[in-house]
C-alpha positions as CSV (number, residue, x, y, z in Angstrom):
1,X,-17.1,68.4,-49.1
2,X,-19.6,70.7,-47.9
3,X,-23.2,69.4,-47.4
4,X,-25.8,69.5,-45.1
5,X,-26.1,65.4,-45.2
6,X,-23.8,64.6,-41.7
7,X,-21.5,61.6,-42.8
8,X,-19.9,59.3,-40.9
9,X,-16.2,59.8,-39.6
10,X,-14.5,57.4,-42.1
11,X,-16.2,59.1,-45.0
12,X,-15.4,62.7,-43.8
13,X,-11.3,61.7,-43.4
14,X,-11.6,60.8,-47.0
15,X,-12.8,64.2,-48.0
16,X,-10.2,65.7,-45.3
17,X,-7.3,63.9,-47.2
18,X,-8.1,64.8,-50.6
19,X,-7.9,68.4,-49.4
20,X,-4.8,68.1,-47.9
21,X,-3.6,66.3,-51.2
22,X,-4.6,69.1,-53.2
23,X,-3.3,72.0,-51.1
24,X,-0.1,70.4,-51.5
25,X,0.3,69.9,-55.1
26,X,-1.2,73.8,-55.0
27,X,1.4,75.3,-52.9
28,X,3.9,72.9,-51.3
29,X,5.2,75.3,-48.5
30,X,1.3,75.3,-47.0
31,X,1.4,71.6,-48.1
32,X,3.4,70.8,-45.6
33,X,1.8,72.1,-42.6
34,X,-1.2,69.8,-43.9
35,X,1.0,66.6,-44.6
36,X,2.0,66.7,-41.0
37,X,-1.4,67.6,-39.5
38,X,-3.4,65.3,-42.1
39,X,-1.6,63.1,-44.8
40,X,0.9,61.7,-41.9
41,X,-1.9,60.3,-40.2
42,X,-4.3,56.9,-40.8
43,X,-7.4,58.0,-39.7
44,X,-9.4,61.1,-38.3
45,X,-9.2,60.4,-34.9
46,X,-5.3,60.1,-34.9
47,X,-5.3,63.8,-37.0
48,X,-7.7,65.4,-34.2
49,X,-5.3,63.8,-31.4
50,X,-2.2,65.8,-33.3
51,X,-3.9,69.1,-33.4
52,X,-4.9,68.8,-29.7
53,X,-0.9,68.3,-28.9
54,X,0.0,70.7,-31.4
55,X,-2.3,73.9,-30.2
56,X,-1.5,72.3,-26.0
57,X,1.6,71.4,-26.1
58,X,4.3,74.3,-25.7
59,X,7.2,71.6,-26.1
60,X,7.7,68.7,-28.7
61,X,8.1,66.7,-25.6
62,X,4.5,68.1,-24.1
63,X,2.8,67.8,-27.6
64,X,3.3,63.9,-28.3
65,X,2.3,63.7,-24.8
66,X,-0.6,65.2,-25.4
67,X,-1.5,63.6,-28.5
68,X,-1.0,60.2,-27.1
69,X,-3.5,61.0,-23.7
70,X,-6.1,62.1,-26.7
71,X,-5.3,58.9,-28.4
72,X,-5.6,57.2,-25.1
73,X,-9.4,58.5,-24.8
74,X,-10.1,57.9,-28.5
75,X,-9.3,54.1,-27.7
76,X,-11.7,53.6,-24.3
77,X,-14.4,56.1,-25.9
78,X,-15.0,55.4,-29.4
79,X,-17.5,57.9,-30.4
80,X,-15.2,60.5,-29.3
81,X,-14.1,60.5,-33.2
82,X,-17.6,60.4,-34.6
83,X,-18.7,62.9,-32.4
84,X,-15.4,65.3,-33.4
85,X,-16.4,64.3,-37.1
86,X,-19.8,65.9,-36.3
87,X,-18.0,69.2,-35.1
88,X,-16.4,69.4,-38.1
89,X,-19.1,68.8,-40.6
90,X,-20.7,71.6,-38.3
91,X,-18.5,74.2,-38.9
92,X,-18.3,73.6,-42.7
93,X,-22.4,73.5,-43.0
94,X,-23.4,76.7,-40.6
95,X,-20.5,79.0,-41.4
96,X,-21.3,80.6,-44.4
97,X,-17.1,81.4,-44.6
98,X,-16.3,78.1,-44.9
99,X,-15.9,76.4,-48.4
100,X,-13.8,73.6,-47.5
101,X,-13.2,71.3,-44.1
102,X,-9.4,71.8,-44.2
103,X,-9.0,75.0,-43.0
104,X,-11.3,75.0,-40.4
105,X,-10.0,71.8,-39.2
106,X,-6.7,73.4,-39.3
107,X,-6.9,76.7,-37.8
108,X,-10.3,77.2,-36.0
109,X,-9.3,77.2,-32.3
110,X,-12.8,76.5,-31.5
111,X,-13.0,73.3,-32.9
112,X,-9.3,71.9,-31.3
113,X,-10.7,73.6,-27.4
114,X,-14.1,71.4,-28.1
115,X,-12.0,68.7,-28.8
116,X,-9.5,69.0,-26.1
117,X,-12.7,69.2,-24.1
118,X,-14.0,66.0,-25.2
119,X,-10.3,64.4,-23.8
120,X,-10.9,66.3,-20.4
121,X,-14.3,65.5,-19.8
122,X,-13.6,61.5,-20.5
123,X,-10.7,62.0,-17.6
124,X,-13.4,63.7,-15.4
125,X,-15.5,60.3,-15.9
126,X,-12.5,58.1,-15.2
127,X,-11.7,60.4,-12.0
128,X,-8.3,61.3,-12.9
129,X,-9.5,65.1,-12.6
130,X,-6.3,66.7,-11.4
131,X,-5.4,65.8,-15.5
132,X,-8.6,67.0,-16.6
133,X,-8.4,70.5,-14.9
134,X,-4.7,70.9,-16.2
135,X,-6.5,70.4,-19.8
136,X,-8.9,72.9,-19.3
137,X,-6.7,75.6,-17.9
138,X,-4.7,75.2,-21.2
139,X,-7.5,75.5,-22.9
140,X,-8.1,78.0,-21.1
141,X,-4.8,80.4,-21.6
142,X,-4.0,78.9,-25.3
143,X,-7.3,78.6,-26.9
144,X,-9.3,81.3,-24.6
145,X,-12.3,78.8,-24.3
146,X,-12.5,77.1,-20.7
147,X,-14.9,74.6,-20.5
148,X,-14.9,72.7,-17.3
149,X,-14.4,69.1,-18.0
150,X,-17.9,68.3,-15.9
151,X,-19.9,69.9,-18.5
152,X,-22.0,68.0,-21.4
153,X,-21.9,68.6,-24.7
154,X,-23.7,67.4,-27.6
155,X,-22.0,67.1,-31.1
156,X,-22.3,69.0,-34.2
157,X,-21.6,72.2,-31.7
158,X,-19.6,75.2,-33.2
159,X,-18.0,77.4,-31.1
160,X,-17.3,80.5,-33.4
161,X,-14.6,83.1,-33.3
162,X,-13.8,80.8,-30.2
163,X,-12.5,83.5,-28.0
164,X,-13.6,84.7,-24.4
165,X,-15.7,81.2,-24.2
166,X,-16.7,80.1,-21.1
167,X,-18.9,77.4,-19.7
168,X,-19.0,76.1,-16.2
169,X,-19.3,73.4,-14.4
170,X,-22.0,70.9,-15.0
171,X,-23.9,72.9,-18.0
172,X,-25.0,71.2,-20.2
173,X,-24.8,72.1,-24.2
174,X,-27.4,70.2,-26.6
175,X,-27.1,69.3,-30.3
176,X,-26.1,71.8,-32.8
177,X,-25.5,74.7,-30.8
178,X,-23.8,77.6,-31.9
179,X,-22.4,79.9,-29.3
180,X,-20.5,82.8,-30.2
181,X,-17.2,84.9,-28.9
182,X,-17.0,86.4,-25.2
183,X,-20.1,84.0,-23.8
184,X,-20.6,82.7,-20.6
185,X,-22.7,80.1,-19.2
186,X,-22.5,79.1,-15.6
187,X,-24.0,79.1,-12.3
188,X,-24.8,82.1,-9.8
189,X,-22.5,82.3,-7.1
190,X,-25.2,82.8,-4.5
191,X,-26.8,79.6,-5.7
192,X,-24.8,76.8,-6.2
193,X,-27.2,74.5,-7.5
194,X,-27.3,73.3,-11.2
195,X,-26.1,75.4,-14.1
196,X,-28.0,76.1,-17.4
197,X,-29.3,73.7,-20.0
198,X,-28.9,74.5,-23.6
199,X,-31.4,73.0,-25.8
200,X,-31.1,71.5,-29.3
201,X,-30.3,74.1,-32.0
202,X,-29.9,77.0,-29.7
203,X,-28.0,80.0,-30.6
204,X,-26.2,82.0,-28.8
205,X,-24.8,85.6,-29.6
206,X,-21.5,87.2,-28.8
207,X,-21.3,88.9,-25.5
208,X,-24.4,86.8,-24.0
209,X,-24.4,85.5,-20.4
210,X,-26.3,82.5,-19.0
211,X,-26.4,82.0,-15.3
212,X,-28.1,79.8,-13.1
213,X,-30.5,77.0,-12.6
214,X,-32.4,77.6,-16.0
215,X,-33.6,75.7,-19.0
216,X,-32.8,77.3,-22.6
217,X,-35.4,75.3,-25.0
218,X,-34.4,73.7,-28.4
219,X,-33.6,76.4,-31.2
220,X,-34.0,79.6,-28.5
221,X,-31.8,82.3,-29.6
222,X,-30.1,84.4,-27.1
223,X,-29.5,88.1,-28.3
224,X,-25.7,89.5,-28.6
225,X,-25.2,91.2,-24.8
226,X,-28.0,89.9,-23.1
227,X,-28.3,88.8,-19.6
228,X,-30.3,85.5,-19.0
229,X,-31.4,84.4,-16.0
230,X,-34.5,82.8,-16.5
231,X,-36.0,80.1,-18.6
232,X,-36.2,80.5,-22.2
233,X,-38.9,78.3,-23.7
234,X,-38.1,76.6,-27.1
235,X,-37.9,79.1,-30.3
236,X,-37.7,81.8,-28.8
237,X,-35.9,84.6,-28.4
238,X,-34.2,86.2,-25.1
239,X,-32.5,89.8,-25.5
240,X,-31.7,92.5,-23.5
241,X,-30.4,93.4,-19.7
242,X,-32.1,91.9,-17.9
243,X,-33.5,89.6,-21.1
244,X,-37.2,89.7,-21.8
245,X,-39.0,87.1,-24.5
246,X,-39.7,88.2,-28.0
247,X,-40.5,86.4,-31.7
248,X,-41.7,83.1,-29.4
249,X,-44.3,80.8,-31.0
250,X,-47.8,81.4,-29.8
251,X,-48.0,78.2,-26.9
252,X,-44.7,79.7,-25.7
253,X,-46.5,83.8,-25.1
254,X,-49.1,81.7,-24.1
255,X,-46.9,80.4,-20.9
């Protein structure tokens, strides 16, 4: 199921299992790997709380713990499984690799480290923070993407090639934001006041950093390398060290 039509969670976990079904009548040995990340499983939400313990845990022991704290958070927060079906159906409509949701759902590390961030930042809320901290750090060492559980994060946000990820505490991540490999976004450590804001639709290229108390407006695009430290107004586009504007709709120059 690949479309650019977002569906809702019970719909997607149909299409998820019918994948899984036919990679296993394809080649049984993969199959399996599937059955127990998919086919075992009733719903979405229940497969999402798996891979979570599966990619965490480092003992069978740690890993149904781990699933069952997800499961936990799934129960008290129910749009935590819409908004992980959102991820998904991300993924499978803005990366051109992707033909199919298993895979992805399966083996991008990105999409289990937004998902285990989802777990932390709901035991952030419920001030049991000494667990959510443990969650991110790992994140942190297993997935390479450390996202401090006070952030905010939108849905339908893909984390790409998911490696060298960081964002600090309190950003805050819109809608549909793409953020590449080796990005940080966080606060300056001479000013401790708020961190960035990501806008709606923004994009964000590999290598980028995003520091301090700054506003980066719906569909900006941050250039791969680029060092921004000042507000970005919606559309356009910030590159180079330190980042100057360029390709911004005419209201925006006119700023």
């Amino acid at each position: 199921m690949i479309q650019n039509a977002i569906v809702t969670a019970e719909q997607l976990w149909l299409s998820v299992r019918r994948e899984a079904e036919s990679a296993l009548a394809r080649d049984p040995l993969f199959g399996g790997r599937s059955t127990r990340a998919i086919l075992d499983h009733a719903d979405l939400g229940s497969a999402v709380a798996h891979q979570i313990g599966e990619w965490l845990g480092k003992s069978a022991a740690e890993r149904a713990q781990f699933a069952r704290l997800a499961s936990e958070a799934q129960r008290a927060s129910p749009d935590m499984v819409e908004a992980a079906s959102r991820d998904l159906q991300s993924v499978a409509i803005q990366d051109p690799a992707v033909t199919s949701l298993l895979p992805p759902f399966l083996n991008y590390k990105g999409y289990v480290a937004l998902q285990a961030w989802r777990v932390s930042n709901w035991l952030w809320l419920a001030d049991r923070t000494d667990l959510a901290l443990m969650l991110q750090s790992l994140s942190s060492d297993t997935l390479q993407v450390s996202i401090h559980p006070s952030a905010s994060i939108g849905t339908s946000v893909l984390l790409d090639h998911a490696t060298g990820i960081i964002i600090g505490a309190y950003a805050v991540v819109g809608d549909e934001v793409t953020i590449m490999q080796n990005v940080t976004i966080g606060r300056k450590q001479a000013m401790p006041g708020r961190a960035p804001r990501i806008g709606r639709g923004a994009y964000i290229s590999s290598g980028a950093t995003i520091l301090g108390d700054i506003s980066i407006g719906d569909f900006a695009k941050i250039g791969a390398g680029s060092v921004v430290e000042h507000d970005v107004p919606a559309g356009c586009t910030a590159v180079g060290v330190p980042a100057r504007l360029t390709n911004c709709p005419e209201p925006a120059l006119a700023v």
